[in-house]
C-alpha positions as CSV (number, residue, x, y, z in Angstrom):
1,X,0.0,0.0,0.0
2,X,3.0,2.1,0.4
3,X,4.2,2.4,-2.9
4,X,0.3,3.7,-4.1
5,X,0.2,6.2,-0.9
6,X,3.8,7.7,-2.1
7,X,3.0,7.8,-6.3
8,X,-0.7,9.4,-5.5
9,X,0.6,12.1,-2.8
10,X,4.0,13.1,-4.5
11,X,3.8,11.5,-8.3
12,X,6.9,14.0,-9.6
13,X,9.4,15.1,-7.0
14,X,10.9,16.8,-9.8
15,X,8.2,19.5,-9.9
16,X,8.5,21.8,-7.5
17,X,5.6,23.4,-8.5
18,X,3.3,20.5,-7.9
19,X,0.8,20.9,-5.0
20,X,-2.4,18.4,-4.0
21,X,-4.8,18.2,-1.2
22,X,-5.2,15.8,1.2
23,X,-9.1,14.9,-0.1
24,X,-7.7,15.0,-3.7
25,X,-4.8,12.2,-2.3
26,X,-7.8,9.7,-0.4
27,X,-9.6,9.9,-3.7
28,X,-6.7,9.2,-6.1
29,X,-5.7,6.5,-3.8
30,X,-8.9,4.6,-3.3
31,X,-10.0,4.7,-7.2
32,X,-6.0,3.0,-7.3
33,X,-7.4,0.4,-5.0
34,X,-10.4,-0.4,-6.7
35,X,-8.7,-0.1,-10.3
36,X,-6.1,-3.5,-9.1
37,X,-9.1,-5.1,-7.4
38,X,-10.8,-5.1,-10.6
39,X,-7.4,-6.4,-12.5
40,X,-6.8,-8.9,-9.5
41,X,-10.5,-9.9,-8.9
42,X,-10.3,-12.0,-5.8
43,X,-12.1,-15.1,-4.9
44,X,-11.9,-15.5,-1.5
45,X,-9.3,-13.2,0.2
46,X,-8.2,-9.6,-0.1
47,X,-5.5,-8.0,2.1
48,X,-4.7,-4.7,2.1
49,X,-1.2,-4.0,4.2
50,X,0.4,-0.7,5.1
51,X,3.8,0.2,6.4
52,X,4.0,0.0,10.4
53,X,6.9,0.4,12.7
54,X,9.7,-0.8,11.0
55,X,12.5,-3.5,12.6
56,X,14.7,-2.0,14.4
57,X,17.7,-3.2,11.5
58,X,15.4,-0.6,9.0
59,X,15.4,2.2,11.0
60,X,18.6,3.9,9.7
61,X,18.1,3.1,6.6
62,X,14.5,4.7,6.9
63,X,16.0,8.1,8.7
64,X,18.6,8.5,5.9
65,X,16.0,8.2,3.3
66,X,13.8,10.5,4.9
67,X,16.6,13.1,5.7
68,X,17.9,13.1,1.9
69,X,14.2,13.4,0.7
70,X,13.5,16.6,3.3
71,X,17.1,17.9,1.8
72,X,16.5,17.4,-1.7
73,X,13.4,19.3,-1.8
74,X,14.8,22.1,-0.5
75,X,18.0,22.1,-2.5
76,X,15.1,22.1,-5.7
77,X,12.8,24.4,-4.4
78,X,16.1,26.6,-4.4
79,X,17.3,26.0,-7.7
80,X,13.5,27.0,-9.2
81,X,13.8,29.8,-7.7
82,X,17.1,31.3,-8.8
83,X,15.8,29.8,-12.3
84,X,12.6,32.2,-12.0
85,X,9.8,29.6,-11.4
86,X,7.1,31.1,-9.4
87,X,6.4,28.9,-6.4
88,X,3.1,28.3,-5.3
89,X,1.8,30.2,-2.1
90,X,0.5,26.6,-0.3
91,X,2.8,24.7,1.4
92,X,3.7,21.5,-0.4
93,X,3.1,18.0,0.7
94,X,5.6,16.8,3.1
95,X,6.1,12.9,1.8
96,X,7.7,12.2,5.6
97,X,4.5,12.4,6.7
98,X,3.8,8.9,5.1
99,X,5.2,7.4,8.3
100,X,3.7,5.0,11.2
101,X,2.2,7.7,13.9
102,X,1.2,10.7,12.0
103,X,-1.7,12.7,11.8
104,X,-1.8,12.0,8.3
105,X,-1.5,8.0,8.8
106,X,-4.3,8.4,11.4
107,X,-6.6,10.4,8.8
108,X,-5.7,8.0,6.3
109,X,-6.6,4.7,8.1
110,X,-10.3,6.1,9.3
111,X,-11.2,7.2,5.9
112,X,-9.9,3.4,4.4
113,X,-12.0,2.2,6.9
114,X,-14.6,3.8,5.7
115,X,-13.9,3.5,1.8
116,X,-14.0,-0.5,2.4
117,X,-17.3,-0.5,4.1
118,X,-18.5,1.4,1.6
119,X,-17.6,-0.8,-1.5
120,X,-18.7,-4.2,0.4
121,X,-22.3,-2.5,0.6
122,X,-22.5,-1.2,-2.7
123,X,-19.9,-3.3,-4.8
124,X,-21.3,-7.1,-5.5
125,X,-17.3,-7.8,-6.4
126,X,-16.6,-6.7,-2.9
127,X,-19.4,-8.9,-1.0
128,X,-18.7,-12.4,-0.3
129,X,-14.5,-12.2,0.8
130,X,-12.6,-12.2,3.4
131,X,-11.0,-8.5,3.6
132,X,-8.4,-7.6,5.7
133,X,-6.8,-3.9,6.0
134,X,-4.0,-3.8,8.7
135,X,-2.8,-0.2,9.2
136,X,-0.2,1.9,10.2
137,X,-0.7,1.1,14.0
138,X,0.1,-2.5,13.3
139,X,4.1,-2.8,13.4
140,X,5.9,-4.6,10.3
141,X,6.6,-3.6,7.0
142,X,3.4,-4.4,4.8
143,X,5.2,-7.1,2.6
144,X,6.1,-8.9,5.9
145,X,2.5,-8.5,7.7
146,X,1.2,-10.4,4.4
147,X,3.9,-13.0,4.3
148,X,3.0,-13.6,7.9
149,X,-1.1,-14.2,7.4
150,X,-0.2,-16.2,4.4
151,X,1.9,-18.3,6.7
152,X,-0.8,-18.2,9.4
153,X,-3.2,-19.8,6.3
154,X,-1.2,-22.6,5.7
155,X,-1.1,-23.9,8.9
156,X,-4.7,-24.4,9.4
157,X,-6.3,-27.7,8.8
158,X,-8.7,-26.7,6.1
159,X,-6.0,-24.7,3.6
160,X,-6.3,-25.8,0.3
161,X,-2.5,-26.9,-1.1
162,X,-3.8,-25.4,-4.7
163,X,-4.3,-22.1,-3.2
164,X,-3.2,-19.1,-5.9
165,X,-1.4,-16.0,-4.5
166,X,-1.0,-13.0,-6.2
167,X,0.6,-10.3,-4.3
168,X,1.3,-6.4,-5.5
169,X,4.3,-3.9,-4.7
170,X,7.1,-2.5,-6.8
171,X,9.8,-3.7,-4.6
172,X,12.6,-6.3,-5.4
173,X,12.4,-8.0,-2.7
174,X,9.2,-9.6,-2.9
175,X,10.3,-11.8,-5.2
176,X,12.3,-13.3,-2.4
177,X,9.1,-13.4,0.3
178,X,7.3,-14.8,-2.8
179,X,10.0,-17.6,-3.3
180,X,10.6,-17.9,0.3
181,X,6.8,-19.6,1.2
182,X,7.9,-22.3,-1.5
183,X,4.1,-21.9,-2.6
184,X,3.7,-23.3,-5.8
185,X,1.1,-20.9,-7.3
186,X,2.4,-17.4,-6.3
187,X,2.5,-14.5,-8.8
188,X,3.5,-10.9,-8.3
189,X,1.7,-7.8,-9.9
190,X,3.4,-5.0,-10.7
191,X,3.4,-1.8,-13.1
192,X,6.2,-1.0,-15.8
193,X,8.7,1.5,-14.9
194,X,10.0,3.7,-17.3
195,X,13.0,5.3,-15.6
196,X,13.7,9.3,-16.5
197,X,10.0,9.5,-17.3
198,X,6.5,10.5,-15.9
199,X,5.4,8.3,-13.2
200,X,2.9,5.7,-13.8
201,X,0.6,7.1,-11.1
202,X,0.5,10.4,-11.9
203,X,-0.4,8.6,-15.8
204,X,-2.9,7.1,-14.2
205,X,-4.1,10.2,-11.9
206,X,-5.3,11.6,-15.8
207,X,-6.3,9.2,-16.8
208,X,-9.1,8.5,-14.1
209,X,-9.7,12.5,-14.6
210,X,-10.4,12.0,-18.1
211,X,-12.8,9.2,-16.7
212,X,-11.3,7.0,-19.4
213,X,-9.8,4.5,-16.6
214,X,-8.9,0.9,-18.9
215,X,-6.8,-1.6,-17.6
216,X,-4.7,-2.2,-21.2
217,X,-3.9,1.8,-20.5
218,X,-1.6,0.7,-18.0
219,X,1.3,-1.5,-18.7
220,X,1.5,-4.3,-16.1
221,X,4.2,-7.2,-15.6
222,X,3.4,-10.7,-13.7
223,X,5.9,-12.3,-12.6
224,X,5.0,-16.0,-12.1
225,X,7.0,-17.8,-9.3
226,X,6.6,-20.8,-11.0
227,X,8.4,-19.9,-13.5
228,X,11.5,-19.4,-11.7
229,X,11.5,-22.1,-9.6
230,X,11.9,-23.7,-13.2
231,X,14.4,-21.8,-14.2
232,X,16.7,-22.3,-10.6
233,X,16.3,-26.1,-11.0
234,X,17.9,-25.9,-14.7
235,X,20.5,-23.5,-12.5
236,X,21.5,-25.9,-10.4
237,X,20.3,-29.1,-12.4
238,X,24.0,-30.2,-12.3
239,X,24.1,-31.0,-8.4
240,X,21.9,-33.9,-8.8
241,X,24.8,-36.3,-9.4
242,X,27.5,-34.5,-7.5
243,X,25.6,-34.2,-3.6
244,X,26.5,-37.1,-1.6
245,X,23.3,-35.9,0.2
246,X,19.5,-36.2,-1.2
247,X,18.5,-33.7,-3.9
248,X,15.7,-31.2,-2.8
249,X,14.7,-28.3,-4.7
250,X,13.1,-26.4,-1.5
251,X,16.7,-26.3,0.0
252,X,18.4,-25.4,-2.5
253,X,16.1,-22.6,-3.0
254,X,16.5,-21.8,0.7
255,X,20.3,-21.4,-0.6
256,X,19.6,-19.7,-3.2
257,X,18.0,-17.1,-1.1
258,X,20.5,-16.7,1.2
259,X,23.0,-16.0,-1.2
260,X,20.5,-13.2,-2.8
261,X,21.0,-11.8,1.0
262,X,24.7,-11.4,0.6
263,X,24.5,-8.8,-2.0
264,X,22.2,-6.5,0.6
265,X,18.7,-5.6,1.6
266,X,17.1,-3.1,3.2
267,X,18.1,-5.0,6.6
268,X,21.4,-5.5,6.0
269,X,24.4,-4.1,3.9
270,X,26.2,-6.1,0.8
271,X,29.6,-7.5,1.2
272,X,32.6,-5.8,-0.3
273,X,32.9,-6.0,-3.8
274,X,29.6,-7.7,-3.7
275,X,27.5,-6.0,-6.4
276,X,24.4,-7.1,-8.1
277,X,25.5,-4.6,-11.4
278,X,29.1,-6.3,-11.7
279,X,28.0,-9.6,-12.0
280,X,27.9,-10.9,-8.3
281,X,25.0,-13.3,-8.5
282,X,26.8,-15.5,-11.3
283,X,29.4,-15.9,-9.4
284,X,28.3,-17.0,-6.4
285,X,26.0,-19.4,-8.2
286,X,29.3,-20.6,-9.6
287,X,31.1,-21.1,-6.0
288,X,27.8,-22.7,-4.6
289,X,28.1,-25.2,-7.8
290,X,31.4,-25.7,-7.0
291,X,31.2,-26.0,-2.7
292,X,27.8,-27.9,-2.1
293,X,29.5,-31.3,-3.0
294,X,32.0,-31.1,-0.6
295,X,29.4,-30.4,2.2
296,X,27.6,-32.9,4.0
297,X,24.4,-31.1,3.9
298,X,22.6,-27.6,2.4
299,X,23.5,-24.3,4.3
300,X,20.5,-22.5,5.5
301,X,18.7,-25.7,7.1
302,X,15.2,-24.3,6.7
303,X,15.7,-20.9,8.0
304,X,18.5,-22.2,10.4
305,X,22.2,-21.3,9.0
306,X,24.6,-23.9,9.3
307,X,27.7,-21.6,10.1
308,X,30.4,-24.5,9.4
309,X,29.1,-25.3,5.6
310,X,28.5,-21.0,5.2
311,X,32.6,-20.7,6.5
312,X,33.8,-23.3,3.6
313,X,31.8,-21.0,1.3
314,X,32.4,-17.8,1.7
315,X,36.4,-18.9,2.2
316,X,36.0,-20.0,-1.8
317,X,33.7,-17.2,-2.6
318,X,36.9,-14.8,-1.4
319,X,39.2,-16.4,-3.6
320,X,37.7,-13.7,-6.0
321,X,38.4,-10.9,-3.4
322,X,42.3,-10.4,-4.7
323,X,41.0,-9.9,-8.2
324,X,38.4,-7.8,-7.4
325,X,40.6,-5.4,-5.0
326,X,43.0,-5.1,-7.6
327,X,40.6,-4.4,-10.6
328,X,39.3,-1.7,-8.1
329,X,42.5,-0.5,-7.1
330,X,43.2,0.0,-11.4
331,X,39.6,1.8,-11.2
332,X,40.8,4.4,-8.7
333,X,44.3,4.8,-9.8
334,X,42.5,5.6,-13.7
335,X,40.5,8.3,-11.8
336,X,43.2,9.9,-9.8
337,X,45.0,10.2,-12.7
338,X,42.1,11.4,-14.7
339,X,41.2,14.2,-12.0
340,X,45.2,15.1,-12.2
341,X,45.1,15.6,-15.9
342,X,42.0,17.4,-15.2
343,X,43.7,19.7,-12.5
344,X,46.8,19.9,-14.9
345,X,44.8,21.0,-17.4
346,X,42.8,23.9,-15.5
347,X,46.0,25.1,-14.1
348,X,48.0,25.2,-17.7
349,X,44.8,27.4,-18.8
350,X,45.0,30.0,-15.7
351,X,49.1,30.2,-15.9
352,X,48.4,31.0,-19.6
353,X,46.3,33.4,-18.9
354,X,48.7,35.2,-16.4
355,X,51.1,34.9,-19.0
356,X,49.0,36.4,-21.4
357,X,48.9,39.2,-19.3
358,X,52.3,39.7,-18.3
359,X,53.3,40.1,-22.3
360,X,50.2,43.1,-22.3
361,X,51.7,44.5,-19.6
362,X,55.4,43.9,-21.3
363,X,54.1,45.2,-24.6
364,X,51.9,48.3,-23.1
365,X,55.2,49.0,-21.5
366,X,57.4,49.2,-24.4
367,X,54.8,51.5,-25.9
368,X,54.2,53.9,-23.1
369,X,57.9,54.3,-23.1
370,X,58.6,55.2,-27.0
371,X,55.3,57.5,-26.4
372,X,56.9,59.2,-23.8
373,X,60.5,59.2,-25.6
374,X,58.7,60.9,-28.9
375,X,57.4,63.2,-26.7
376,X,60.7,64.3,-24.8
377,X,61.9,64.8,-28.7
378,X,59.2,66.6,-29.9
379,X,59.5,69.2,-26.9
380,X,63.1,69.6,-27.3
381,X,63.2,67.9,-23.7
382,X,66.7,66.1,-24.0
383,X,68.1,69.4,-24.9
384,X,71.0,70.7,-22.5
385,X,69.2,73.8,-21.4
386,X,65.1,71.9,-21.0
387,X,64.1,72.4,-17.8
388,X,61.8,69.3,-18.9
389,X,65.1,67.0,-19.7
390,X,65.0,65.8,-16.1
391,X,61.3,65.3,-16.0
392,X,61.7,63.0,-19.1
393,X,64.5,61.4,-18.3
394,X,63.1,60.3,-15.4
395,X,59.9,59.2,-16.6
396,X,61.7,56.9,-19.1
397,X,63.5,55.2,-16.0
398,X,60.6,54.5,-14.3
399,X,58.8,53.1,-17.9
400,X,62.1,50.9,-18.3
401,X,61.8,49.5,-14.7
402,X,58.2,48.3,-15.5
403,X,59.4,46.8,-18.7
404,X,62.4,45.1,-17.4
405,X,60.1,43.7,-14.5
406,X,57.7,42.5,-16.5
407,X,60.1,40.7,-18.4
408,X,61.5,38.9,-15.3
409,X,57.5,37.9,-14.3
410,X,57.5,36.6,-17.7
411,X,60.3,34.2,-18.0
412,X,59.1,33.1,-14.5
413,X,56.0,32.1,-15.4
414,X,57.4,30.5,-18.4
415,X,59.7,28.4,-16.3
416,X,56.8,28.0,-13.5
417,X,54.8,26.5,-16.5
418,X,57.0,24.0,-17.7
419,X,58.0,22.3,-14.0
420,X,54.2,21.8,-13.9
421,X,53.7,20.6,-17.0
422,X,56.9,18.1,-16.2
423,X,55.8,17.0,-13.1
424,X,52.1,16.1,-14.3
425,X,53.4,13.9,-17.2
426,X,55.5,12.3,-14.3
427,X,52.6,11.6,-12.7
428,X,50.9,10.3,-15.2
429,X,52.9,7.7,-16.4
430,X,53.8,6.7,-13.0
């Protein structure tokens, strides 16, 4: 519920301009609501989940997102204004207020309330389930409060084995609570995101103004589960004659999940070198290959790590560590000498500059001197008996002094020039 609270209140953080009201945000959000139930259509169950008090490992995570978002908006709304945008008079809408214990929460949880009542007594689609809505004063992220009723489901008596999930959210890591219940008809539902572009929800917002609301207006992905359960087995296919253990899917999937949690989460952080962008998942999925058939057994034990079998594998996984320091090490020595030659380069432009100058003030110099020599001429002022012969002689000294000192700034800077120039290529190709 999260992600549709944040894309109806605050669709384009870019515009700085943008401003909404709190009745305009409940109505955009429960048309939202009702425009996935009606793409979803439940049978039996619908649960509605939204962000509560987060875990304790979150928490920073959560105050440095919310610090950098408070920042950024006031590092834009400055830049509009040196551009010339004319900011709106209203104050606009804080997204920090989208957090367990706010006024705002509060508000928003009486008037969902309300909205759900409302559609089981007038909506047929809505009569006949089971609908759950647990708000902002239950604690738990919203992913985790519905991975924890769908574990409560399966352990009654009655649950039907053929059950099919479908859960919504744009985060990655749903995939993993998705994979995690080993359910074998689980799907997730999710919008496409065009990155650098308008948001879906504000795409949507205009839609639903235009009243022209169709679901093929709306690009959506599903993800089937099933699917990649497939497509792990055909990962890891090549174990099945190598364990001198029993084969079993579910734990290597319980492994396979645990090594998703080495390259971070929101709970904890990624190992060094450990990047999901340079190719870290292949990898390990090469060292597990490689380590499983020397254990005596899978690591994570149905939620339990075996710390002896995760040792042996993270002492081959950092065989890779040397390679990867040093590849890093090349990156940083590329950039250092990059932002030298960079440095080098603004520093050649200023000293040529100065030197520039220095042969103005050379050449203006020479010239105020022959001016003032034509003069002295003209007058008769180097005559004997001149009264001025003194006055120009001693002008011509001072204009000869000037000369002769910008001369000396010259060759300086000229020789200045060259040691840097020198000692930058020295750099360089060290």
């Amino acid at each position: 519920m999260n992600g549709i609270i944040h894309g109806c209140s605050h669709p384009d953080d870019e515009d700085v301009s943008f401003r909404i009201s709190e009745e305009q945000i409940f109505h955009d959000i429960f048309n939202y609501i009702d425009f996935l139930f009606g793409i979803i259509k439940p049978k039996k169950v619908f649960f509605m989940a939204i962000d509560g008090v987060a875990p304790r490992a979150k928490m920073n995570q959560q105050r440095a997102r919310r610090f950098m978002s408070a920042k950024n908006a006031q590092e834009a709304v400055s830049k509009a204004r040196k551009k010339g945008i004319k900011i709106p008079d209203e104050k606009p809408f804080d997204s920090n207020c989208i957090t367990p214990g706010t006024e705002f929460m509060a508000y928003l949880h009486e008037n969902l309330q309300c909205f759900v009542q409302m559609k089981i007594a007038t909506d047929s689609c809505w009569q006949g389930l089971r609908i759950y809505l647990s708000g902002h004063n239950c604690p738990g992220e919203g992913e985790h409060k519905i991975m924890d009723f769908i574990r409560s489901e399966r352990s009654r008596p009655d649950y039907d084995a053929n059950t099919r999930h479908c859960l919504y959210g744009l985060d990655a890591d749903l995939i993993m609570l998705g994979i995690c219940s080993h359910e074998p008809h689980f799907a997730l539902l999710r919008e496409e995101v065009k990155f650098g572009r308008q948001k879906f929800h504000r795409m949507f917002n205009k839609i639903l103004q235009k009243k022209k609301a169709k679901v093929d207006e709306i690009t959506f992905h599903l993800l089937h589960l099933s699917l990649l359960r497939e497509y792990l087995s055909l990962e890891f296919h090549s174990l099945k004659e190598k364990l001198p253990f029993d084969y079993n899917l579910e734990s290597v999937i319980d492994d396979w999940i645990l090594m998703g949690f080495l390259i971070g989460n929101d709970f904890i952080p990624h190992l060094p070198h450990v990047h999901i962008h340079e190719d870290a998942l292949p990898l390990l999925y090469a060292t597990y290959n490689e380590v499983l058939p020397q254990l005596d057994g899978y690591i994570n034990e149905a939620g339990v790590l075996n710390l002896k079998r995760f040792e042996i594998f993270l002492k081959n996984f950092a065989k890779n560590d040397r390679k990867n320091f040093l590849e890093q090490m090349d990156d940083e020595a590329y950039l250092s000498s990059k932002r030298t030659s960079d440095a080098w380069k603004k520093n050649s432009n200023n000293d040529e500059q100065s030197f520039n100058e220095d042969l103005e003030v050379f050449d203006l110099s020479n010239d105020e001197t022959n001016k003032v020599t034509d003069i002295g001429i003209s007058k008769g002022a180097f005559d004997s008996d001149s009264n001025a012969s003194d006055e120009c002689e001693e002008i011509t000294d001072q204009r000869a002094l000037t000369s002769t000192k910008a001369v000396s700034r010259k060759f300086s800077n000229i020789y200045e020039y060259v040691r840097a120039k020198k000692k930058s290529i020295s750099m360089l190709f060290n």
